[in-house]
Phi, psi and omega in degrees: 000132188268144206289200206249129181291112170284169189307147168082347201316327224282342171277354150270344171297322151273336172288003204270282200324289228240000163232189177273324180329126170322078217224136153337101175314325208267345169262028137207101209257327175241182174239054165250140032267346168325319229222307170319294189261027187294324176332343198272290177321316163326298185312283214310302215253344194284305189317284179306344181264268156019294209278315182263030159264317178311309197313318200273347172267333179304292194285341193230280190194145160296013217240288194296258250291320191288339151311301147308342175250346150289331185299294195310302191304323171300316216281334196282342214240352202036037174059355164343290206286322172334272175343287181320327174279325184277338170289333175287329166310287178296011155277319200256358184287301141341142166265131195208148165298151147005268163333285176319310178282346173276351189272290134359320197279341198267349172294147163302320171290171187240112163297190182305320187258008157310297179297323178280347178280323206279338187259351152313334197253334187285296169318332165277343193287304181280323181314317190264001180265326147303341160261334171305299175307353164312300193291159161278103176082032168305288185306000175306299186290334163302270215323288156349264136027264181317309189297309200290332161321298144311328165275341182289338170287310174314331196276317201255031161284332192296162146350098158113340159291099148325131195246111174282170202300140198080018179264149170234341174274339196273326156263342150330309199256000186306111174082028168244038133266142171252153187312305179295343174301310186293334179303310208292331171309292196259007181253005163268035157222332168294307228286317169294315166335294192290334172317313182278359217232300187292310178311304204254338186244019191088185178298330208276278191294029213238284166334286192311311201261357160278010167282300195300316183292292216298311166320328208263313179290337170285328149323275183335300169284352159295313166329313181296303190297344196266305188284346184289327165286006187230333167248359175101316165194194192261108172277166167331326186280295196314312197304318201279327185280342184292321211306299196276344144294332184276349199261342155302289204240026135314298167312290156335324180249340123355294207290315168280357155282336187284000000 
């Protein structure tokens, strides 16, 4: 008999899945909370990735602290989402069927366009995260970056998001978002976004980095529709690959806005 989901579980229940944290086996019986609150999680990781990238461009170069806050943010994640973006590549990269590309995606290994997505998405990462940390209120947008990464996981939870074939995480969380949640979500992270960006960076970034949340998500979701026609629906890996796209080119459009 499965034992009773307790109050509160779903933020531990995403912090179990998507950090290194340390969380009470008896607070996490199921995975709907995955994917509701990772956004929560976002918050939580941005703040440490953020505080020591400004600290290593303050003390070094913007170049070491945007260097430190992709390590850290890999190192707080166990590289999960990483995994997810190279595996998804070599699914959708190649032309290859249905069957065939989730059967590559399940593999232990990483192929060639794997390894090539991953290190092109990694190097735009540190690029524009090092010219943000340049700027006076930079780390506003790393910090940003991380939250939005997360919501973009959160949109395929919603209702009516087809789950491909073989996910057992993909159907755990299939439909435990609701639309006003995912809304309630995203008018928190512009509003912070915009909020954080005018205290530290002016008026300019007020604008700038809720274009960059909107940007980042419209990524995402071409991803999502692109795997969804190539794998039938979305699995862990796809969730980890929208996450690190919207959070490249939050950063990215942030970094040309600046």
């Amino acid at each position: 008999m499965t034992p009773p989901r307790p109050r509160w579980a779903g933020p531990f229940e995403s912090a179990a899945l998507l950090t290194v944290l340390r969380v009470p086996a008896a607070a996490t019986t199921s995975a709907r909370g995955v994917l509701p609150w990772a956004p929560l999680v976002g918050l939580v990781l941005g703040g440490p990735a953020a505080g020591i990238g400004a600290a290593g461009a303050h003390l070094v170069s913007p170049l070491t602290g945007a260097v430190l806050a992709v390590a850290l943010l890999a190192a707080l994640t166990r590289g999960l989402h990483l995994d997810g973006l190279a595996d998804t590549a070599d699914g959708l990269g190649p032309l290859r069927g249905r069957e065939r590309a989730l059967k590559v995606m399940k593999q232990g290994d990483v192929g060639p366009f794997g390894v090539l997505t991953l290190v092109l998405t990694l190097l735009l990462q540190v690029a524009t995260a090092a010219a943000l940390l340049a700027v006076d209120g930079g780390w506003v947008a790393v910090w940003t970056a991380v939250v939005v990464a997360r919501l973009a996981m959160t949109r395929t939870g919603l209702p009516g998001v087809p789950t491909a074939e073989g996910s057992s995480l993909g159907r755990a969380v299939a439909g435990t978002v609701s639309v006003p949640w995912l809304t309630g979500w995203f008018v928190v992270a512009t509003a912070l976004a915009g909020g954080g960006g005018w205290l530290a960076g002016g008026a300019d970034r007020a604008w700038q980095l809720p274009v960059a949340v909107v940007g980042g998500l419209l990524a995402a979701e071409l991803l999502r529709v692109r795997a969804t026609a190539r794998l039938g629906g979305v699995n862990g890996d796809v969730m980890g690959a929208t996450g690190e796209v919207a959070a490249t080119v939050v950063l990215l459009v942030a970094a040309c806005l600046t």
